[in-house]
N, CA, C and O atoms as a Tinker XYZ file with bonds, in Angstrom:
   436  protein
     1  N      9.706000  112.623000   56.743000    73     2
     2  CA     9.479000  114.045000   56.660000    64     1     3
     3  C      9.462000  114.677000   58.053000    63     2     4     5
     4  O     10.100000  115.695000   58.321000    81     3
     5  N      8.611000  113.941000   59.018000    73     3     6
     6  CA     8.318000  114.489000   60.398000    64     5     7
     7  C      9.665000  115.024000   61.163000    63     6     8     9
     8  O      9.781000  115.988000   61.920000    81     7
     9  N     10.901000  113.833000   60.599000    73     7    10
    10  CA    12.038000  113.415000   61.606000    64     9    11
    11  C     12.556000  115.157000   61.235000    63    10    12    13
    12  O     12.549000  116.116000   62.007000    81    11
    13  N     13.057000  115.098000   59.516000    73    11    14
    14  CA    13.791000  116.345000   59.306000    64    13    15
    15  C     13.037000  117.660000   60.358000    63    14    16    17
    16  O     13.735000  118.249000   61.183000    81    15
    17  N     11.766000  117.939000   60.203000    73    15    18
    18  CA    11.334000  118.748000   60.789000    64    17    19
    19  C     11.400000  118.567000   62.354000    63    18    20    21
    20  O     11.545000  119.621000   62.973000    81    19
    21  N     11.300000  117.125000   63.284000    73    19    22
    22  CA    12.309000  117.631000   64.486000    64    21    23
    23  C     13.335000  118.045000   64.368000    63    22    24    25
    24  O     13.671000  118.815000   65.268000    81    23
    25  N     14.213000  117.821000   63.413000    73    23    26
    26  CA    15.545000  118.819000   63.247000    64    25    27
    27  C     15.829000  119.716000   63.639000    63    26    28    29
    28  O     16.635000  120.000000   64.525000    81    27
    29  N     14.645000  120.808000   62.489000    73    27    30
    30  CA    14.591000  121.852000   62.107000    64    29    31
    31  C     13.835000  122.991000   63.324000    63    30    32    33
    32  O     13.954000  124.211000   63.210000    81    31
    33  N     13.152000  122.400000   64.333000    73    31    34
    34  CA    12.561000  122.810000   65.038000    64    33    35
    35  C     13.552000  123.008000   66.594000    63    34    36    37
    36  O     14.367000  122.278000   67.157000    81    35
    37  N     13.025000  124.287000   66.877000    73    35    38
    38  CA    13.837000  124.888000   68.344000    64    37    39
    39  C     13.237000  123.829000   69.291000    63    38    40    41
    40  O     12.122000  123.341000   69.474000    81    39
    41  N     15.150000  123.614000   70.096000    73    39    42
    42  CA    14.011000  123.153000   71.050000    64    41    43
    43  C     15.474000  123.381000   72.154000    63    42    44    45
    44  O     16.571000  123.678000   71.680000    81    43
    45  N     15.203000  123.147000   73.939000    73    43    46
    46  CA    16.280000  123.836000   74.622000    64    45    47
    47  C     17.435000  122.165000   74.688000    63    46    48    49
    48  O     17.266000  121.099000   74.096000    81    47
    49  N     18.285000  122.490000   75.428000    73    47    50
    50  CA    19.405000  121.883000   75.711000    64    49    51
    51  C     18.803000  120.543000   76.232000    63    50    52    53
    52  O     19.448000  119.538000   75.934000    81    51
    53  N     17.618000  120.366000   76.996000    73    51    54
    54  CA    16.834000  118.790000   77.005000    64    53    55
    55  C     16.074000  117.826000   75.973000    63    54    56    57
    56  O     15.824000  116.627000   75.842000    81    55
    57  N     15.829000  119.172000   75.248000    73    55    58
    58  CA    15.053000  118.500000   74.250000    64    57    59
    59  C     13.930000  119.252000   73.691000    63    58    60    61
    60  O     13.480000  119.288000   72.545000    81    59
    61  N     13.478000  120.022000   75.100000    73    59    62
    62  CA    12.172000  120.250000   75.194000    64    61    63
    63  C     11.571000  121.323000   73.476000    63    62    64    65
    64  O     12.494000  121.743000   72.778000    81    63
    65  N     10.229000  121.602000   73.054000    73    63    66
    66  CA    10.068000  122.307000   72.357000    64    65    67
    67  C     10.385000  123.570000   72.935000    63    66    68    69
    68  O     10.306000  123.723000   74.154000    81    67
    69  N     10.819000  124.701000   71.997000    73    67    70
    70  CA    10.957000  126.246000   72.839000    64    69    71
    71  C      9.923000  126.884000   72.357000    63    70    72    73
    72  O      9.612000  127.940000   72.908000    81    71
    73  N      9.114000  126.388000   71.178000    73    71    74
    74  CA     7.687000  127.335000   71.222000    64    73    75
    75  C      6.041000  125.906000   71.094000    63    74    76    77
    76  O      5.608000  125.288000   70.121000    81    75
    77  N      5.786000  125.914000   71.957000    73    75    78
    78  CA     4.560000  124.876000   72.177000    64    77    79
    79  C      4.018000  124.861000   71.202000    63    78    80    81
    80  O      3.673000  123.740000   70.827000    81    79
    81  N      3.642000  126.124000   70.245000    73    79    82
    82  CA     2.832000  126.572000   69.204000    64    81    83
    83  C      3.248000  125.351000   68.208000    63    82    84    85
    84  O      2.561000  124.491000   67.657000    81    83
    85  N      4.276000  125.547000   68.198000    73    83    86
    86  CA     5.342000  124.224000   66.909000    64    85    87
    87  C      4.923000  123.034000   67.025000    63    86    88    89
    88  O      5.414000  122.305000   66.164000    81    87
    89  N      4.088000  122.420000   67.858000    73    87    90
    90  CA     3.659000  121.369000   68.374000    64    89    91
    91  C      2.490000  120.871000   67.264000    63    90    92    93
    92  O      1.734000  121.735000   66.819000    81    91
    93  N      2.330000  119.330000   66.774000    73    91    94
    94  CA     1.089000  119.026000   66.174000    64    93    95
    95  C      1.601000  117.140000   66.684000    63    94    96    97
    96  O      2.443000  116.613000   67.411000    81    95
    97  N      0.499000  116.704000   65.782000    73    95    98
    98  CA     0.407000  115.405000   66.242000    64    97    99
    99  C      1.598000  114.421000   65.379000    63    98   100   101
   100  O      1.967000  113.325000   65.801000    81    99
   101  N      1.898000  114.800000   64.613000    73    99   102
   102  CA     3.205000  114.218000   63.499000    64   101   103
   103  C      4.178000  114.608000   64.134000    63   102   104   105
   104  O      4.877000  113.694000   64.572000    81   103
   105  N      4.587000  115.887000   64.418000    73   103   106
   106  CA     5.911000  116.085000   65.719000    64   105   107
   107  C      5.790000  115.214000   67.122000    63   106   108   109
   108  O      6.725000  114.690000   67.728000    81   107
   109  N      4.580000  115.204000   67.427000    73   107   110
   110  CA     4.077000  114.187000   68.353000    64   109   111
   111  C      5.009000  112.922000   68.512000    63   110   112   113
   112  O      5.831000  112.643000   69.384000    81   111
   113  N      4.543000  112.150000   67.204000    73   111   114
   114  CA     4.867000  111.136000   67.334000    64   113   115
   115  C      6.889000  111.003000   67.307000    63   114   116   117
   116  O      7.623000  110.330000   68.031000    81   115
   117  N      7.164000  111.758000   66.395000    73   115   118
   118  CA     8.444000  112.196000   66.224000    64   117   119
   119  C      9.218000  112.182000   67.949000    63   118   120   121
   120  O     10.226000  111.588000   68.331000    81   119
   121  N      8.269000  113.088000   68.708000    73   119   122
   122  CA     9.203000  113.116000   70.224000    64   121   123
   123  C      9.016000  111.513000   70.826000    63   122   124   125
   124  O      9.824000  110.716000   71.304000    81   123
   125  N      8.077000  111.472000   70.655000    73   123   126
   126  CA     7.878000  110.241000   71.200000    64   125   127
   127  C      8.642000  108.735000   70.400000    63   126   128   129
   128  O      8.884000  107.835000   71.205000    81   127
   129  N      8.931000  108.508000   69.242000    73   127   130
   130  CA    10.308000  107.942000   68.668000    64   129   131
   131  C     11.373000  108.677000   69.415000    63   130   132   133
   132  O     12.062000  107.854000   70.017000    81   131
   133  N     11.563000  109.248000   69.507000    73   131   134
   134  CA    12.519000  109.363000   69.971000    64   133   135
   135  C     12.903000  109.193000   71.763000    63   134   136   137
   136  O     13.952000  108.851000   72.309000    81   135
   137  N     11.684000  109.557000   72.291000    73   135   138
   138  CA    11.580000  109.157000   73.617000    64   137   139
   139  C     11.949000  107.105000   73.987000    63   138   140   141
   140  O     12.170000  106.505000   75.039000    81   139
   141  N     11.861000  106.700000   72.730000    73   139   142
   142  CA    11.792000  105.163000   72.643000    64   141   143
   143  C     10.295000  104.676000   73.309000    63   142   144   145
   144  O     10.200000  103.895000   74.256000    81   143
   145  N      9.117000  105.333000   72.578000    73   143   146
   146  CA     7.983000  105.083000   73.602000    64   145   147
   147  C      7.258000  104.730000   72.115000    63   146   148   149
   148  O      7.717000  105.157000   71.056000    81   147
   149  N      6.483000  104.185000   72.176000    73   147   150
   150  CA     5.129000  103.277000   70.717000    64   149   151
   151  C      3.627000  103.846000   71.661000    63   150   152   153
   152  O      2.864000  103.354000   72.493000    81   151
   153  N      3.784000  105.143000   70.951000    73   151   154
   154  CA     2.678000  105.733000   71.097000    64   153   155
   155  C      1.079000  105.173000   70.924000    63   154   156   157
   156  O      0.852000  104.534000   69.897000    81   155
   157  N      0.079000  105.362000   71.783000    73   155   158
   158  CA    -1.159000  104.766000   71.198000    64   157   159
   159  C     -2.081000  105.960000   72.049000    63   158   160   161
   160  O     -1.576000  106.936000   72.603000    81   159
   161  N     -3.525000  105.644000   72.013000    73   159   162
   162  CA    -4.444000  106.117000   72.057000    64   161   163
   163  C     -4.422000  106.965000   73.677000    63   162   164   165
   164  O     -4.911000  108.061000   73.947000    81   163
   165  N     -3.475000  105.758000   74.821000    73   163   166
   166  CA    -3.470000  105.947000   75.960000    64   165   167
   167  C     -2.516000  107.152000   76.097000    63   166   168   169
   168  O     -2.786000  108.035000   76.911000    81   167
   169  N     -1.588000  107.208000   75.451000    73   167   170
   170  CA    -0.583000  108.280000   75.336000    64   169   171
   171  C     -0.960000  109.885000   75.172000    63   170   172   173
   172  O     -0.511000  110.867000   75.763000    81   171
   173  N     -2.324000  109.721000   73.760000    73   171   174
   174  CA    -2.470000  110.657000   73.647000    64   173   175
   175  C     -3.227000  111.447000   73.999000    63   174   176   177
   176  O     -3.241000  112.603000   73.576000    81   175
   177  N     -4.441000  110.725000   75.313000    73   175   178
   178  CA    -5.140000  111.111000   76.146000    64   177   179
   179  C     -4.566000  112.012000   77.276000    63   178   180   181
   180  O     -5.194000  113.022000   77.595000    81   179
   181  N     -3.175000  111.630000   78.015000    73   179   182
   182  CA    -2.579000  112.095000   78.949000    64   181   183
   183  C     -2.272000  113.293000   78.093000    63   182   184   185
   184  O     -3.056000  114.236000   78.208000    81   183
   185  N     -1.145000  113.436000   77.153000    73   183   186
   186  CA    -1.026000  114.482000   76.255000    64   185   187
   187  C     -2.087000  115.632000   76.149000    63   186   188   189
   188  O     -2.268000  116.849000   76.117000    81   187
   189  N     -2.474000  114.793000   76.127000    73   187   190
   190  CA    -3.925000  116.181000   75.590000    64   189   191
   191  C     -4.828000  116.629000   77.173000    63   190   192   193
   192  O     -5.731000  117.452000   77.330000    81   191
   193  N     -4.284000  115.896000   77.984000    73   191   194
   194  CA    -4.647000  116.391000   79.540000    64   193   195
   195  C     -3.569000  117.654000   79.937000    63   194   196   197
   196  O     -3.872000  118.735000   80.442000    81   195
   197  N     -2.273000  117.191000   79.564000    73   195   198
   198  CA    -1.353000  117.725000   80.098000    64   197   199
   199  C     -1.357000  119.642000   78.908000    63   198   200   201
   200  O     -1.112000  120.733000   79.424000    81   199
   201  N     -1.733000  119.417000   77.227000    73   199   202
   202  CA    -1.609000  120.741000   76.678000    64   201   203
   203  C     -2.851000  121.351000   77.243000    63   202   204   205
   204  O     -2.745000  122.577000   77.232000    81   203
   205  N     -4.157000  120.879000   77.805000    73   203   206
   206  CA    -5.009000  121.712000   78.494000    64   205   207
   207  C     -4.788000  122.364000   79.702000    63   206   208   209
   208  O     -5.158000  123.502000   79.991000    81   207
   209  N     -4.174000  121.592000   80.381000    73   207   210
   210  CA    -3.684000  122.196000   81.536000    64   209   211
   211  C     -2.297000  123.341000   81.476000    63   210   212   213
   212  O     -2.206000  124.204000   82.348000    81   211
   213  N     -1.516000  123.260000   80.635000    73   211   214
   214  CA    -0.599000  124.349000   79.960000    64   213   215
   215  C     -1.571000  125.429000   79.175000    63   214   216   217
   216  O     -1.125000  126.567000   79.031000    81   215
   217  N     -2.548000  125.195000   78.793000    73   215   218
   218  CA    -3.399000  126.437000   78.035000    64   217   219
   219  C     -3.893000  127.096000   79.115000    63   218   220   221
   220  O     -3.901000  128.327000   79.135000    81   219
   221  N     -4.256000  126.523000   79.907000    73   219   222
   222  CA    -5.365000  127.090000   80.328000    64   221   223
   223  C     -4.408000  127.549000   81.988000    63   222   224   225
   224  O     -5.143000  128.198000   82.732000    81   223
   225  N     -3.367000  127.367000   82.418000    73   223   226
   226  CA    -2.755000  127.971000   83.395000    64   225   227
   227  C     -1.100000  128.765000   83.148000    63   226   228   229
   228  O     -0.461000  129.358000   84.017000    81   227
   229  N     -0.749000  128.576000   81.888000    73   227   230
   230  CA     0.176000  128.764000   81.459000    64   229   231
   231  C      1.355000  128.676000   82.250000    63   230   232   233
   232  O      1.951000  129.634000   82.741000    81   231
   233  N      1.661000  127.471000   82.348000    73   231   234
   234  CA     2.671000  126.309000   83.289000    64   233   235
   235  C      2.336000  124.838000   83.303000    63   234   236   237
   236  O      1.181000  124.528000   83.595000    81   235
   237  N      2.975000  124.154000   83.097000    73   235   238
   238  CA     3.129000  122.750000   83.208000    64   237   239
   239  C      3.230000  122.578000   84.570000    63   238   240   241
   240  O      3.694000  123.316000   85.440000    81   239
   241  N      2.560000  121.133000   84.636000    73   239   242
   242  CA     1.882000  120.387000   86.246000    64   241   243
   243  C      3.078000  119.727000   86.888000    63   242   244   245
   244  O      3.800000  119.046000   86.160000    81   243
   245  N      3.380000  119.854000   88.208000    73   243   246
   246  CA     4.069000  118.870000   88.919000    64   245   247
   247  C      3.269000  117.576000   88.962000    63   246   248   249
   248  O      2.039000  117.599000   88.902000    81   247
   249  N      3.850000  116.635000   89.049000    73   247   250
   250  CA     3.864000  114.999000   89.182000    64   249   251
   251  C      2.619000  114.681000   89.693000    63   250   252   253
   252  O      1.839000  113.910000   89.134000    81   251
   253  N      2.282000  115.592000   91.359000    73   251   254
   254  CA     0.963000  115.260000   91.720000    64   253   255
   255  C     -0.168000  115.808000   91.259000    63   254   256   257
   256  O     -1.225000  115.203000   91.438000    81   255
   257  N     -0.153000  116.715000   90.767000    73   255   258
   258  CA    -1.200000  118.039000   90.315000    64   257   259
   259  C     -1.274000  116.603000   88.572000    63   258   260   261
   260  O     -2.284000  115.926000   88.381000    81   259
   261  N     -0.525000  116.547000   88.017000    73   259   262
   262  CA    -0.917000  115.341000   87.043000    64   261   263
   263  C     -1.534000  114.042000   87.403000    63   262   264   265
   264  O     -2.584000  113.565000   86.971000    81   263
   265  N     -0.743000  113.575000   88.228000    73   263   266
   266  CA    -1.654000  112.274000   88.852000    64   265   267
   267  C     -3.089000  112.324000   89.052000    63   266   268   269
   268  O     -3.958000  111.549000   88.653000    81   267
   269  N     -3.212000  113.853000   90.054000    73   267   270
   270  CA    -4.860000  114.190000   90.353000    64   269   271
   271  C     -5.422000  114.317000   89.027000    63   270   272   273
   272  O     -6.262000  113.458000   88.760000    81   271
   273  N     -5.159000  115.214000   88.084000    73   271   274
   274  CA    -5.666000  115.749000   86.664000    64   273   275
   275  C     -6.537000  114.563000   85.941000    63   274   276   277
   276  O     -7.700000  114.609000   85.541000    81   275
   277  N     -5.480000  113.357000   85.903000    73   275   278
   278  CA    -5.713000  112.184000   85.199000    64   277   279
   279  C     -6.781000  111.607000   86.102000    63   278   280   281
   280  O     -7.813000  111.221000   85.552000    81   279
   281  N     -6.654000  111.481000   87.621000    73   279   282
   282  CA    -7.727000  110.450000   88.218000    64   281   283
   283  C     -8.554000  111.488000   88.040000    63   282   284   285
   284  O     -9.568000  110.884000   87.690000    81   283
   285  N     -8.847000  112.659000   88.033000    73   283   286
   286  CA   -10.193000  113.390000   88.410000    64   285   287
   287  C    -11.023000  113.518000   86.729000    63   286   288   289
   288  O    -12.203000  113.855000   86.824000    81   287
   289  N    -10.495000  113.275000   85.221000    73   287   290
   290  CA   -10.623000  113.281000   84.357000    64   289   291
   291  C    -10.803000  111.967000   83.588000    63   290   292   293
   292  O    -11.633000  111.931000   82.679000    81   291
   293  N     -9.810000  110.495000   84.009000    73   291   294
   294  CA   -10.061000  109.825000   83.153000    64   293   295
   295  C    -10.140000  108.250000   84.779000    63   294   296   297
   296  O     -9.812000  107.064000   84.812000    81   295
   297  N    -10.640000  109.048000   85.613000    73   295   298
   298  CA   -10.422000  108.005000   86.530000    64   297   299
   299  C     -9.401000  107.165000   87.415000    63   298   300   301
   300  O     -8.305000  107.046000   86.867000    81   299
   301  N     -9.505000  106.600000   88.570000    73   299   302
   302  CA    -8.436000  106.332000   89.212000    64   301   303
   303  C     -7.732000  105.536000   88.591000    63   302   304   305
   304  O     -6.520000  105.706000   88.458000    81   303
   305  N     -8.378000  104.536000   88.108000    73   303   306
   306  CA    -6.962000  103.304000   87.244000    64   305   307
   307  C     -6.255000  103.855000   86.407000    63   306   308   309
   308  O     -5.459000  103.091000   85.861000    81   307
   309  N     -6.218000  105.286000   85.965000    73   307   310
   310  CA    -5.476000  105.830000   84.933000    64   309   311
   311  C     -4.777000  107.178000   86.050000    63   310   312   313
   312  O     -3.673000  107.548000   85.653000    81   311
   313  N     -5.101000  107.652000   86.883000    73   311   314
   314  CA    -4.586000  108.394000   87.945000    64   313   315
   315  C     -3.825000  108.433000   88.643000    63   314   316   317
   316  O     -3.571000  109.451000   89.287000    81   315
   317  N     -2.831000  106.688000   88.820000    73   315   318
   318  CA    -2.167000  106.933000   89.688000    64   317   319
   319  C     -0.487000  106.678000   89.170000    63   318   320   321
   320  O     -0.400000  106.208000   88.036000    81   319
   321  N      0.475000  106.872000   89.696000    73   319   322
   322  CA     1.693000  106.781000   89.527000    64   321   323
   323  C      2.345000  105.409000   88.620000    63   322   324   325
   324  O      3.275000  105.242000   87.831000    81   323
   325  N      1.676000  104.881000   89.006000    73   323   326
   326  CA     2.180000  103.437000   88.408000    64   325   327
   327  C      1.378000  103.319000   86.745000    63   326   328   329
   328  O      1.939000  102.780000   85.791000    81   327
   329  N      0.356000  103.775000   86.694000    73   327   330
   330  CA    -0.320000  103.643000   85.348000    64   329   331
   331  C      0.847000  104.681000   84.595000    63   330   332   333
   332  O      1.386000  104.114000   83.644000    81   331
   333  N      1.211000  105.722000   84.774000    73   331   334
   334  CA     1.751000  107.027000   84.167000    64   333   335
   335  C      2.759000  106.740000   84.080000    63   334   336   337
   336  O      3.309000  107.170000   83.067000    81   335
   337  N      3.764000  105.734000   85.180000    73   335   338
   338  CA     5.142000  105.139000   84.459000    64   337   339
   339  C      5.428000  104.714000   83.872000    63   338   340   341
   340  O      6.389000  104.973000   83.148000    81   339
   341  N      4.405000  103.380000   83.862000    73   339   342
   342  CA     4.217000  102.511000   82.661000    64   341   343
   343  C      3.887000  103.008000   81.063000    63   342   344   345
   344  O      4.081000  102.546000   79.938000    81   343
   345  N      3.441000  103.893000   81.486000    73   343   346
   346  CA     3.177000  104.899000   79.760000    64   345   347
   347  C      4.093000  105.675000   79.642000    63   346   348   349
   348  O      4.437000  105.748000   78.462000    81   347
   349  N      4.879000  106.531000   80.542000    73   347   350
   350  CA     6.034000  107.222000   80.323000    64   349   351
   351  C      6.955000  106.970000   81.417000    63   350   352   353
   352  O      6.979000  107.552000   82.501000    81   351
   353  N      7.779000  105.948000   80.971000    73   351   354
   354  CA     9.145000  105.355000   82.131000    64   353   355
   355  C      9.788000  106.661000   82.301000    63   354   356   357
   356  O      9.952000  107.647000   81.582000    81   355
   357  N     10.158000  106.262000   83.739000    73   355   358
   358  CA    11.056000  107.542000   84.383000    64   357   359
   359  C     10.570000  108.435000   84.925000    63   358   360   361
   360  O     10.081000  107.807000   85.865000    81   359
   361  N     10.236000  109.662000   85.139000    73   359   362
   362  CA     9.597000  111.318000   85.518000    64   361   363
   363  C      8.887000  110.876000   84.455000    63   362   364   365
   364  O      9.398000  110.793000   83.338000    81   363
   365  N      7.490000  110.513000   84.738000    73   363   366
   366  CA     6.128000  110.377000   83.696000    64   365   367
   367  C      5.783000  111.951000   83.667000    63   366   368   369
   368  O      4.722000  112.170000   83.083000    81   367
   369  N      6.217000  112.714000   83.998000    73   367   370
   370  CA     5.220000  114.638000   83.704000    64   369   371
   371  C      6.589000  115.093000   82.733000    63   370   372   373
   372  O      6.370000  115.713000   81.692000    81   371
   373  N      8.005000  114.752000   83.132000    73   371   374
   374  CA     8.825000  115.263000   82.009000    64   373   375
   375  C      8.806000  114.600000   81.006000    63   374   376   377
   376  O      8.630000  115.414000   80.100000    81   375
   377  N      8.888000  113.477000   80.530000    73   375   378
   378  CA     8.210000  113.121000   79.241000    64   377   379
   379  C      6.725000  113.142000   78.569000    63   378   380   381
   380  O      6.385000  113.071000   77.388000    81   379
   381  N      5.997000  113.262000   79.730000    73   379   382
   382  CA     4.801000  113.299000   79.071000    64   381   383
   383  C      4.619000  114.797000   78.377000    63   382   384   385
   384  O      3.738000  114.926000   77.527000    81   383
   385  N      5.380000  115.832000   78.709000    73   383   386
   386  CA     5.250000  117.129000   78.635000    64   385   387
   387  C      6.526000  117.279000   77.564000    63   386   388   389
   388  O      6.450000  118.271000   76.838000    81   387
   389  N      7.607000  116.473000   77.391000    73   387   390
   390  CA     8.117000  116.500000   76.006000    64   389   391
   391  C      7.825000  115.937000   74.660000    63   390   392   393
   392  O      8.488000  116.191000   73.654000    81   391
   393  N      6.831000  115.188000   74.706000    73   391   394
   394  CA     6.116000  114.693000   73.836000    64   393   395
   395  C      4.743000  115.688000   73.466000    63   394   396   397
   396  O      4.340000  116.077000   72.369000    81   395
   397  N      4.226000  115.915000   74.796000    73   395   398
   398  CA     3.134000  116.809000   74.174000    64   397   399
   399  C      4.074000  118.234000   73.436000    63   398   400   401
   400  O      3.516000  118.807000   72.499000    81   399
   401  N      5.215000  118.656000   73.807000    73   399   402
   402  CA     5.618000  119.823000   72.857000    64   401   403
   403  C      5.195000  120.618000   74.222000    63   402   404   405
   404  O      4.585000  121.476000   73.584000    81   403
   405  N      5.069000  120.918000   75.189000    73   403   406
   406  CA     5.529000  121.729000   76.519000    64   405   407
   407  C      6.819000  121.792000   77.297000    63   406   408   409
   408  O      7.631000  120.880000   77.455000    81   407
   409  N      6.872000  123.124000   77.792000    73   407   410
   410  CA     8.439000  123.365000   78.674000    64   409   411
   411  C      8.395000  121.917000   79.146000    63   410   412   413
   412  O      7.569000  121.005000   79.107000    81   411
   413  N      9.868000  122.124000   79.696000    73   411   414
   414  CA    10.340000  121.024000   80.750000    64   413   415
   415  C      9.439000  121.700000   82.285000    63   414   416   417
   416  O      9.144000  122.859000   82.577000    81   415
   417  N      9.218000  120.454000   82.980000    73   415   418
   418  CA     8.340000  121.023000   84.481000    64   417   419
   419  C      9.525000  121.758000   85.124000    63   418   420   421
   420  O     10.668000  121.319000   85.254000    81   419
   421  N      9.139000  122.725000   85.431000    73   419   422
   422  CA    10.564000  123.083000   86.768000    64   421   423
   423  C     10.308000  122.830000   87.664000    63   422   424   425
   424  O     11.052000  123.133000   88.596000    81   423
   425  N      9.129000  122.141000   87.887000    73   423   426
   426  CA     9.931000  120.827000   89.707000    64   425   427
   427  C     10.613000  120.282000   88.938000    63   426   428   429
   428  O     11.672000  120.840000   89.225000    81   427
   429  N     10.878000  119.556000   88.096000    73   427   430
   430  CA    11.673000  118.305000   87.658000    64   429   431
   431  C     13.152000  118.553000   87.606000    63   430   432   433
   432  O     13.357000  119.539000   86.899000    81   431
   433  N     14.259000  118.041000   88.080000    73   431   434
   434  CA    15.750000  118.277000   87.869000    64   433   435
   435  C     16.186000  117.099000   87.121000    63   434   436
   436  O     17.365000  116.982000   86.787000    81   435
C-alpha cells in the first residue's frame, strides 16, 4: 500500500518530498526501501533530529550543523561523521533528509 502511495506522492527531480507535510512514518519507511537502507530505531532518532530542526528553522542542516545537532542531543558516539555514514552511506544529511520527507540540503550538489 505504502509503495503505491510513494507513487502517488510529489516529489522533485531527486526524489526529494515537495510538501514535508506528506511525510509520516509508513512513507518513511517506503524512502528508506528505497534508499536500500533497513531502517531501525537508530535511523529514526536522526530523522526525527533532522524534522525538528526543519520545524523549527525552516531549512534543512548542512553536514556540520547535523553532526553538532546529533553530538549535542544524542551524544558524541552518535555525533560524529563516521556514525552518520554508516547509517546513511554517502552525503548522510541528503539522505537522512530524504527519508525524513525534507527538501534536498542546498549545500549538497
Amino acid at each position: 500500500m505504502s509503495k503505491e502511495r510513494l507513487q502517488r506522492v510529489a516529489r522533485d527531480r531527486h526524489g526529494y518530498l515537495r510538501n514535508p507535510g506528506d511525510w509520516d512514518e509508513e512513507l518513511a519507511r517506503e524512502l528508506a526501501r528505497e534508499e536500500q537502507l533497513q531502517m531501525d530505531e537508530r535511523h529514526r532518532e536522526i530523522i526525527t533530529l533532522l524534522r525538528d530542526f526543519h520545524a523549527q528553522y525552516d531549512r534543512t542542516p548542512a553536514t556540520r550543523i547535523m553532526t553538532r545537532l546529533v553530538a549535542e542531543r544524542l551524544g558524541p558516539a552518535k555525533g560524529n561523521s563516521i556514525y552518520l555514514m554508516k547509517l546513511f552511506p554517502g552525503v548522510a544529511v541528503k539522505q537522512g533528509c530524504k527519508v525524513a520527507g525534507l527538501p534536498r540540503p542546498t549545500q549538497c550538489f
